[in-house]
Phi, psi and omega in degrees: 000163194253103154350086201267105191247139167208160180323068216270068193334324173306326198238016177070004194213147157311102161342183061288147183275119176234105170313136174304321170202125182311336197278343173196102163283114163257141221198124177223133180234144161287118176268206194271140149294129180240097184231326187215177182285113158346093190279177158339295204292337184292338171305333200274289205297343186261005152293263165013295200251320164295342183271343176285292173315318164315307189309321181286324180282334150332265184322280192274350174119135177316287185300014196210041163195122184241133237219119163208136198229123191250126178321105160291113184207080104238107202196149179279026143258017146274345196259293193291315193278353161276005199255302159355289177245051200026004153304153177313118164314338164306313190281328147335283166312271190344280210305307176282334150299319155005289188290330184297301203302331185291322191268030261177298173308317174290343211267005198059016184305089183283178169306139173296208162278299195262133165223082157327101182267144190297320201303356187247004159233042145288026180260312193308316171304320157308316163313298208258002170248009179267331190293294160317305166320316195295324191250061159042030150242047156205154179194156211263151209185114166048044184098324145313142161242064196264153198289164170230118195294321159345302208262025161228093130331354195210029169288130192096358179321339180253286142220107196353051183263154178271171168327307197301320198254001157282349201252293173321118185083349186267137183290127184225096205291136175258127180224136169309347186258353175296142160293318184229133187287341129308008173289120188241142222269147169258345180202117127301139170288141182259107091045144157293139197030040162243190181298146147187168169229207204254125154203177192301345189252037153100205180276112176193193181204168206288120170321138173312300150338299196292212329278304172295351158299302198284330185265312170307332183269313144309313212265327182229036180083197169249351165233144261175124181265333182232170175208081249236165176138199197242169234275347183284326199267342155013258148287143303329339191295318172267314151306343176265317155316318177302307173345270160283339129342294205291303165319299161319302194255104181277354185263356213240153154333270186133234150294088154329283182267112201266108188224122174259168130261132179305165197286159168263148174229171193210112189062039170102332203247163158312100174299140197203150183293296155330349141322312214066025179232057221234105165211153174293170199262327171285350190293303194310278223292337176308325202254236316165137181306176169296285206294345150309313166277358189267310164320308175316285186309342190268356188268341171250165155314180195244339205270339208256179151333083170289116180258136173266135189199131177286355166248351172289325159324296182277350188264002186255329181335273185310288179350293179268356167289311143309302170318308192275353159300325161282349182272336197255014163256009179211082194270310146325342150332103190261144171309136151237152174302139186200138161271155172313166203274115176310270155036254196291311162311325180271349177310284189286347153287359187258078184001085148073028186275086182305299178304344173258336153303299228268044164250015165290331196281305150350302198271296146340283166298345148323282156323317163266001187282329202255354200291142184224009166218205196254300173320320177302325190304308213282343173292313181295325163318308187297313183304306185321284185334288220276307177282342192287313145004289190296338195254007189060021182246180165061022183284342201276159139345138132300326190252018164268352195253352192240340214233333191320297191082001174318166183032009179235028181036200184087189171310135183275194180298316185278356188266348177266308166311348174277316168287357182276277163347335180272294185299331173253039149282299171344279194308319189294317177269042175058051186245078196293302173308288175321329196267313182305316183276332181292336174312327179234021142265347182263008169272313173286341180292025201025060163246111171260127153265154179243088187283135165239203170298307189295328213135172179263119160249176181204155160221149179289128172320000000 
């Protein structure tokens, strides 16, 4: 079996991974507040963690690994944006979870097993702040129910920062009624018409922290091997998840391995609404197929800093504007079951070395632009597919990946065969001028053709 080793934010150093039990591997990633359209940044950790989870079910098998990312759809920014536009919180969520799973779906995310919504554990939760109250690390103040930061010796344990410098900079709501100002709420009191439910400290709903304790603690226990997002939830979020956790259950892990991803910037800088350098996955997706940005993403470490740059977008373009040019001179090809390139299973067992699978992919396609028999075709055809799998690329059609137009507007597929068909009437009655200008009007809509023996094929620029 293959040696996994990753990045254990807990102890700060590279691992090797030994699963609690090879027979059901586990994994929790923090998913989206489904309040608004899905930005840049919500894309990078569910890329990230679907190529980590492909890797795992490699190593251990489709059945022996269980994958759960959970919704957030109670949050005081779902509370602001019904009060905003007077729609439902129902209709909110309803309506931007959609958009997360659809666009998820473009990016080739699969599902996890389980996608928790918090509103469907609030009974657990009620459990893990009554476990807390009983054994004196929470207490209740003005309606509140908050953890005492106080009452964990091993606070900052994650990461592994002192009080003073977890505090600095840190968004920290200040209230009078805290013992300590890092003291964090596990239950706030509701309002007449806002969410809330009935629990012993009155009408209220769940602090953002308890959700992800209470649903990961159902879905995979209380101890667990891995736990993922990204490097912004460290703090507070995830220290705070240890926290009560660890408190609730004293006997329990919690998360063993801890795997952040790095922050993303745009042009260098943080992307931020105040920048102006702020896009939606949809804005991204206008410009450029998806898989195109999930190739992009795959190009830096999962560990390091991701810069987004719209020529880094198009240079992943061409990047895959290659690959399916070689599947789409060899179409006629049959496919045989093939494992993936040891190589590249150990690249990505090397903690996530995204960038050294993909010159393996590289070396594939290579090989097959270069294959000079039929056997030769079908082996390299086949190694591409079978590593490109592991990395989520290359699922699509070759002449759905050219003729498709995602992100790229314009004409639609039959109004370009029609223009094809005008030119090549043109050309049979030599009327040259004419074949030409249609040729470098459909080059400005970005359509390029490509004349052969056979016929004129086309693809989007």
């Amino acid at each position: 079996m293959v040696d996994i080793y990753l990045h254990n934010t807990l102890h700060r150093r590279k691992e090797k991974f030994t699963p609690i039990d090879a027979a059901n591997v586990r994994m929790y990633v923090c998913g989206p507040t489904v309040y608004d359209k899905a930005h840049l940044g919500n894309a990078r950790p569910p890329i990230v963690f679907d190529v980590l989870n492909r890797l795992l079910r490699h190593v251990y098998g489709k059945e022996h690994v269980t994958y759960v990312s959970n919704i957030t759809d109670v949050d005081d920014k779902i509370l602001k944006k019904h009060q905003d536009t007077g729609r439902s919180i129902r209709e909110i969520t309803e309506q931007t979870y959609q958009w997360y799973i659809d666009d998820m779906a473009k990016l080739n995310v699969q599902s996890p097993d389980f996608r928790p919504r918090a509103t469907e554990y609030i009974a657990e939760m009620i459990e893990l702040v009554k476990l807390l109250v009983e054994n004196g690390h929470a207490y209740e103040a003005e309606g509140h129910v908050l953890f005492s930061v106080d009452s964990m010796p091993g606070y900052g344990y994650l990461s592994g920062r002192s009080m003073k410098e977890m505090l600095a900079g840190a968004r920290i709501e200040v209230a009078d009624y805290k013992k300590n100002p890092a003291d964090f709420v596990l239950w706030k009191p509701s309002e007449a018409g806002q969410p809330g439910w009935e629990s012993p400290w009155g009408y209220g709903r769940p602090g953002w922290h308890l959700e992800c304790s209470a649903m990961s603690s159902r879905l995979l226990g209380n101890t667990f091997d891995i736990h993922g997002g990204g490097t912004d939830l460290i703090f507070p979020h995830h220290e705070n998840e240890c926290a009560q956790s660890l408190c609730a259950h004293p006997d329990s892990q919690f998360a063993r391995y801890w795997v952040h991803n790095g922050m993303l910037m745009v042009d260098g800088v943080k992307m931020s609404k105040s920048l102006g350098n702020f896009y939606t996955l949809e804005e991204v997706l206008a410009k450029a197929p998806a898989e195109a940005l999930r190739l992009l993403f795959l190009s830096t470490h999962y560990h390091q800093p991701f810069n987004f740059t719209y020529e880094g977008l198009n240079s992943a373009k061409q990047t895959l504007d290659k690959f399916y040019n070689a599947l789409r001179q060899n179409l006629h090809v049959a496919v045989e079951e093939t494992a993936p390139d040891e190589r590249l299973v150990g690249a990505l067992a090397d903690d996530l070395n995204t960038p050294l699978a993909m010159s393996y992919l590289h070396e594939d396609v290579n090989n097959l632009n270069k294959a000079g028999t039929e056997t030769d075709r079908v082996k390299y055809k086949s190694q591409l597919l079978a590593d490109a799998y592991l990395l989520g690329l290359l699922w699509q059609d070759p002449e759905s990946w050219f003729k498709g137009g995602e992100g790229a507007g314009g004409l639609d597929e039959a109004a370009i065969e029609a223009e094809i068909t005008a030119r090549a009437e043109a050309k049979k009655a030599k009327n040259y001028a004419l074949a030409d200008e249609i040729r470098n009007r459909l080059k400005e809509q970005g359509i390029i053709l490509e004349d052969s023996p056979s016929g004129t094929t086309w693809k989007r620029a």
